[in-house]
C-alpha positions as a Markdown table, in Angstrom:
| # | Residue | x | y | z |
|---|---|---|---|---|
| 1 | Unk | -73.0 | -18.4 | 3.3 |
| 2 | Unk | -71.3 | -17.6 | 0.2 |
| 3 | Unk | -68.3 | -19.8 | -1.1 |
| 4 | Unk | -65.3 | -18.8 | -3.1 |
| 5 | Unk | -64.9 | -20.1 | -6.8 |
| 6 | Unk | -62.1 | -21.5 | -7.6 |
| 7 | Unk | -61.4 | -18.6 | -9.7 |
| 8 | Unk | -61.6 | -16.5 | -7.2 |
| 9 | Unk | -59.2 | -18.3 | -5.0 |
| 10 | Unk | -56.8 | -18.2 | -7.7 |
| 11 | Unk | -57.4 | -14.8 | -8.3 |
| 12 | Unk | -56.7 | -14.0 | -4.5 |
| 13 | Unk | -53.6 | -16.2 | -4.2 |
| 14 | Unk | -51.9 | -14.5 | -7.6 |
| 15 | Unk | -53.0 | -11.3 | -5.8 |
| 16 | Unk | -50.7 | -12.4 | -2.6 |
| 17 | Unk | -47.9 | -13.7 | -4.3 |
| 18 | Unk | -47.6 | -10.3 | -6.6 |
| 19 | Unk | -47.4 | -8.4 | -3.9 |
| 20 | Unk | -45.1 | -10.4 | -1.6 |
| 21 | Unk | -42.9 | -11.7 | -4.4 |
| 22 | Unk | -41.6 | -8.5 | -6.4 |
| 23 | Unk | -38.8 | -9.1 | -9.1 |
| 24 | Unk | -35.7 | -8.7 | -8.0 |
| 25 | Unk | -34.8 | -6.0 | -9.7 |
| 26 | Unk | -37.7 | -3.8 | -8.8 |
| 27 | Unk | -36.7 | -5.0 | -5.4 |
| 28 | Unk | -33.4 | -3.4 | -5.0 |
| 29 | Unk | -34.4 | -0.3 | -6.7 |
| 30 | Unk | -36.8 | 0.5 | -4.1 |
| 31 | Unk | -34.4 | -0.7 | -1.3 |
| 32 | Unk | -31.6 | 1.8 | -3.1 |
| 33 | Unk | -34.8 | 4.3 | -3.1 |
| 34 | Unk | -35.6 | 3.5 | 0.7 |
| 35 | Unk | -31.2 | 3.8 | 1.6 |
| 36 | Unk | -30.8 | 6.9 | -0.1 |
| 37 | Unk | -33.8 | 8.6 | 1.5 |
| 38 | Unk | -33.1 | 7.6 | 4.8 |
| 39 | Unk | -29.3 | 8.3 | 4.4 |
| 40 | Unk | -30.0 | 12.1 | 3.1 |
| 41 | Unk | -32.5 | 12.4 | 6.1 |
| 42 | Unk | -29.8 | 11.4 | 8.7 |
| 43 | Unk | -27.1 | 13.8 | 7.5 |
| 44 | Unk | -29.6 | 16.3 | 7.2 |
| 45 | Unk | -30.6 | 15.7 | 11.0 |
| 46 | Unk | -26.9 | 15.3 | 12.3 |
| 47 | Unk | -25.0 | 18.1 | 10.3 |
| 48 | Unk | -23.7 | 18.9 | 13.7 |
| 49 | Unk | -22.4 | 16.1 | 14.2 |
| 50 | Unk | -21.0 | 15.0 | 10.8 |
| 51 | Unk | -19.1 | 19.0 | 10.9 |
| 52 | Unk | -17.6 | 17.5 | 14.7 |
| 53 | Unk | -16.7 | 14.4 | 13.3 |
| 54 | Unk | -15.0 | 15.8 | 10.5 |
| 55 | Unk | -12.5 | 18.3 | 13.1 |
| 56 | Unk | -11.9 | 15.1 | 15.1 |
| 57 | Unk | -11.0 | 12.9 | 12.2 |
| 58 | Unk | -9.2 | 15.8 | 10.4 |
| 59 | Unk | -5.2 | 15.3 | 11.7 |
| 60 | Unk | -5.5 | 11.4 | 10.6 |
| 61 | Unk | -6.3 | 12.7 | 6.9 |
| 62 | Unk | -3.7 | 15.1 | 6.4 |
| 63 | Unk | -1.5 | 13.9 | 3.4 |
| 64 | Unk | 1.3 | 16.2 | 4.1 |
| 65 | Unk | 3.2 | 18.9 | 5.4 |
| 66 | Unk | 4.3 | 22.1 | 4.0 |
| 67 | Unk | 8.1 | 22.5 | 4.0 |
| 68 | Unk | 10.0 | 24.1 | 7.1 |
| 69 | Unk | 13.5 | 25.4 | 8.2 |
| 70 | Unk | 15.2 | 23.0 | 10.6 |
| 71 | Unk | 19.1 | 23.0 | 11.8 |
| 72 | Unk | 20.5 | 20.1 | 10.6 |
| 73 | Unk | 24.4 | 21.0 | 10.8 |
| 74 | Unk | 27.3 | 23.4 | 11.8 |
| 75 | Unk | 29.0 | 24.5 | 7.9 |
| 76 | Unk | 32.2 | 23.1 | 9.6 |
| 77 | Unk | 31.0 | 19.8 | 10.0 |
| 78 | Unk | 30.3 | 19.6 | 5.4 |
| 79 | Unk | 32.9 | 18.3 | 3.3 |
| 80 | Unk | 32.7 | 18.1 | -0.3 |
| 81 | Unk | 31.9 | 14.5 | -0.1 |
| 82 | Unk | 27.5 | 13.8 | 1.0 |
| 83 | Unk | 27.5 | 12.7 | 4.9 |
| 84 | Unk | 23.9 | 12.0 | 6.4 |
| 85 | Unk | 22.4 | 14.0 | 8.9 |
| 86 | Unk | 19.3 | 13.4 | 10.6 |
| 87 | Unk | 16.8 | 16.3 | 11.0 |
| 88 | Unk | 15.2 | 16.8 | 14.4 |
| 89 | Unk | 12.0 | 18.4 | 15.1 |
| 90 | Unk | 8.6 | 18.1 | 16.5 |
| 91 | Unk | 7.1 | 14.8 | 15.2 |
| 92 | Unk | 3.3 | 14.7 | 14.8 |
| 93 | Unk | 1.5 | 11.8 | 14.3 |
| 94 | Unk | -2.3 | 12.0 | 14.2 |
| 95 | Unk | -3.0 | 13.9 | 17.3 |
| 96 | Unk | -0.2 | 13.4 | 19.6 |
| 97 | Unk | 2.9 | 15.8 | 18.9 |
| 98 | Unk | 6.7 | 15.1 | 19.9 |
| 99 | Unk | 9.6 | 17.4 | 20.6 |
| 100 | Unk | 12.8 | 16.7 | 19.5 |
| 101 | Unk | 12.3 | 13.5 | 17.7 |
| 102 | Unk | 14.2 | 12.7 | 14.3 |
| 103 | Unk | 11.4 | 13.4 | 11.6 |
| 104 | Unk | 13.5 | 12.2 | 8.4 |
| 105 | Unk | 17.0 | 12.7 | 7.3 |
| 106 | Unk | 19.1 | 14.1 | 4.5 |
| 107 | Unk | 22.5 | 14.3 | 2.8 |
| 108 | Unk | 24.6 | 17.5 | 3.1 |
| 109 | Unk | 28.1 | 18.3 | 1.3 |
| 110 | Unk | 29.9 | 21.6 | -0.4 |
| 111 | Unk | 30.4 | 22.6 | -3.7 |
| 112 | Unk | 32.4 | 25.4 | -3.7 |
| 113 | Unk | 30.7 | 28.2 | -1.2 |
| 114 | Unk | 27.4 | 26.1 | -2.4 |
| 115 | Unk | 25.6 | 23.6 | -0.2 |
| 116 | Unk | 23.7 | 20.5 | -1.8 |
| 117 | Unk | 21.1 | 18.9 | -0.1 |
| 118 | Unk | 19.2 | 15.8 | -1.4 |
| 119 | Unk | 16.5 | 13.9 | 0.8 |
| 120 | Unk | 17.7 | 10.3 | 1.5 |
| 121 | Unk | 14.3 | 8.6 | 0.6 |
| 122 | Unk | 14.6 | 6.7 | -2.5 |
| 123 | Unk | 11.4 | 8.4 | -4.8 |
| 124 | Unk | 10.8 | 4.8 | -5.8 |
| 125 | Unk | 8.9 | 3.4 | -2.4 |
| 126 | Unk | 11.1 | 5.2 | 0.3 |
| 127 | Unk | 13.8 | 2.9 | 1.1 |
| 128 | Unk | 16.9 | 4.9 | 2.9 |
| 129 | Unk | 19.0 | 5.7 | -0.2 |
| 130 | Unk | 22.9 | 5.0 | 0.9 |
| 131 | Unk | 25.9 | 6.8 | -0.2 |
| 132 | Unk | 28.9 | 4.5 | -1.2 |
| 133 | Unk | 31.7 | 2.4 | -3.2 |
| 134 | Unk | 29.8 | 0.5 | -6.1 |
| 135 | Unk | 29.3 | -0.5 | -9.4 |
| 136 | Unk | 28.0 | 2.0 | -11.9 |
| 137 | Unk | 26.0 | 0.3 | -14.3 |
| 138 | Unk | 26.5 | 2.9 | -16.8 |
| 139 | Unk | 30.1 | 2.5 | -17.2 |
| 140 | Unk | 30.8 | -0.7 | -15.5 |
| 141 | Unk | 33.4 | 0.7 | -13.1 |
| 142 | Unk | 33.1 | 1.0 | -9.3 |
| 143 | Unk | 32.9 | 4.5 | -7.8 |
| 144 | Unk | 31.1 | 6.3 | -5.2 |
| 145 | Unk | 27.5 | 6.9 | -5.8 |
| 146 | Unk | 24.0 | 7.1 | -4.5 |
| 147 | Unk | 22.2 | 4.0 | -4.5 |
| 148 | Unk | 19.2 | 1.8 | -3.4 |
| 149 | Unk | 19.4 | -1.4 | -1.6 |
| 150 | Unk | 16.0 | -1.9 | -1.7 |
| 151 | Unk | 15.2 | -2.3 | -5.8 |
| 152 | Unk | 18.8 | -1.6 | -7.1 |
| 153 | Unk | 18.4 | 2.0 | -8.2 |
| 154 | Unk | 21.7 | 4.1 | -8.8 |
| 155 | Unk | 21.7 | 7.8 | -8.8 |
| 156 | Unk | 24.9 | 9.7 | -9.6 |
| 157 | Unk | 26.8 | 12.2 | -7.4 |
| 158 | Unk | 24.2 | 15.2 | -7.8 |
| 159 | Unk | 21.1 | 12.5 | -7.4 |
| 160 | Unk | 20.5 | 11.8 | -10.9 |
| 161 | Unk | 19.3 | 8.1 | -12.0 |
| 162 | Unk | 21.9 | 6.6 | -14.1 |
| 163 | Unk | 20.0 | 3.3 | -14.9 |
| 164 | Unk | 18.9 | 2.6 | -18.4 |
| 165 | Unk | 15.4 | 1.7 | -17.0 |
| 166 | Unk | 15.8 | 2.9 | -13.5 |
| 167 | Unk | 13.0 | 1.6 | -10.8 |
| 168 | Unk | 13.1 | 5.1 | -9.4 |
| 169 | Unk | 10.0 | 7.3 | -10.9 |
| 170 | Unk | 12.3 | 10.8 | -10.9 |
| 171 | Unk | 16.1 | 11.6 | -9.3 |
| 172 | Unk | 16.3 | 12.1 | -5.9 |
| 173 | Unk | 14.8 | 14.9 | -4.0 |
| 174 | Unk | 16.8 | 18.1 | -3.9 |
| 175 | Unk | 16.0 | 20.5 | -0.8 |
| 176 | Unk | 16.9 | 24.0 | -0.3 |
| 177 | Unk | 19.3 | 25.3 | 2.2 |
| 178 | Unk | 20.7 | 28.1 | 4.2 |
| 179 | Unk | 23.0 | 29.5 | 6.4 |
| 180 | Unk | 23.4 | 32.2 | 9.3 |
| 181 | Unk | 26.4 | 33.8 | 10.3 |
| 182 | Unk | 26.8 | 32.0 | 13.1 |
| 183 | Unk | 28.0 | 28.6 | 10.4 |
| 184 | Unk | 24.6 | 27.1 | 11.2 |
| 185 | Unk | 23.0 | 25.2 | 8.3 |
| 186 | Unk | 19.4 | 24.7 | 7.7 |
| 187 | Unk | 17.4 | 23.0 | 5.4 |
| 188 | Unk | 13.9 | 23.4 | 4.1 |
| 189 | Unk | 12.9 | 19.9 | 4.6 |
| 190 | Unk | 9.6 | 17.8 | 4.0 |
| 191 | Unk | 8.6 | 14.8 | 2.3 |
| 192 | Unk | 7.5 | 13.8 | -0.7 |
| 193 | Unk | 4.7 | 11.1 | -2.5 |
| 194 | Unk | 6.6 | 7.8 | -3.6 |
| 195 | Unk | 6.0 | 6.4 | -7.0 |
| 196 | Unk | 5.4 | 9.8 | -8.9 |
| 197 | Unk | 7.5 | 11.4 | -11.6 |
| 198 | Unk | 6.1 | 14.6 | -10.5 |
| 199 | Unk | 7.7 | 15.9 | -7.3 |
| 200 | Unk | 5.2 | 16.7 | -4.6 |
| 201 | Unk | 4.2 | 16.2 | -0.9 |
């Protein structure tokens, strides 16, 4: 019967503990190796079902609308001073869809044979932007301007920001109207991203 040296013991147990003790470094790599394989295998298998996922899961990703024409107001019901309106239409959310619901709203008034129309979203984060008696910070007097409650933004008559160092990223959100000759007007209303100095949905 033959008997191991101690050497050879040794020999065996550094053998075992190399292979069952890799450095940790080497170890991740092959189990990133191993993921990444077995990940390109799966979507390679279930492309059918990654493609149906992706029609499901598609109305909860949608980051926004394009613009449409919705009633909002007869032209007898303007004056030349901004009154809110709210705009009705079919709200969507996700994948449920509902008629008739208010979707935003917006401030109407005339200039002339014009009509202005200015979303009443603050640009900053969205607070409802309110149309009243207070104090310009420009000039110190009180007068009737647009302003936010939310983070003290003021925006002049037309929208724009009269603060020296205004919260608001950009003025507030001009839309483009129209009207029938019936005195209906419509706006071309949709929202837009919060934050930005660029104006965009």
């Amino acid at each position: 019967m033959s008997k191991k040296t101690p050497s050879s013991s040794a020999e065996s147990s550094r053998g075992t503990s190399s292979a069952n003790h890799l450095p940790k470094n080497e170890s991740r790599r092959t189990f990133v190796k191993l993921s990444v394989a077995g990940g390109l295998g799966l979507c390679a298998a279930g492309a059918p079902i990654c493609a149906g996922a992706k029609a499901i899961l598609a109305p909860a990703f949608q980051e926004g609308r394009e613009s449409k024409l919705y009633r909002v107001a007869a032209l007898t019901d303007l004056t030349d001073r901004p009154t809110k309106f709210p705009v009705i239409g079919d709200k969507v959310d996700a994948w449920t869809k509902q008629s008739n619901q208010q979707i935003g709203s917006v401030y109407l008034w005339k200039i002339g044979e014009n009509i202005v129309a200015l979303h009443s979203l603050c640009p900053h984060a969205g607070c409802m932007v309110q149309f009243g008696m207070i104090k310009n910070p420009k000039t110190g007097t009180v007068e009737e301007l647009f302003y936010c409650p939310c983070h003290t933004a003021h925006f002049d008559q037309n929208g724009g920001r009269i603060d020296a160092v205004s919260p608001s990223p950009r003025d507030l959100d001009s839309l483009d109207t129209e009207k029938d000759d019936q005195g209906n007007v419509f706006v071309k209303f949709q929202n837009f991203a919060f934050g930005v100095a660029e104006k965009r949905s």
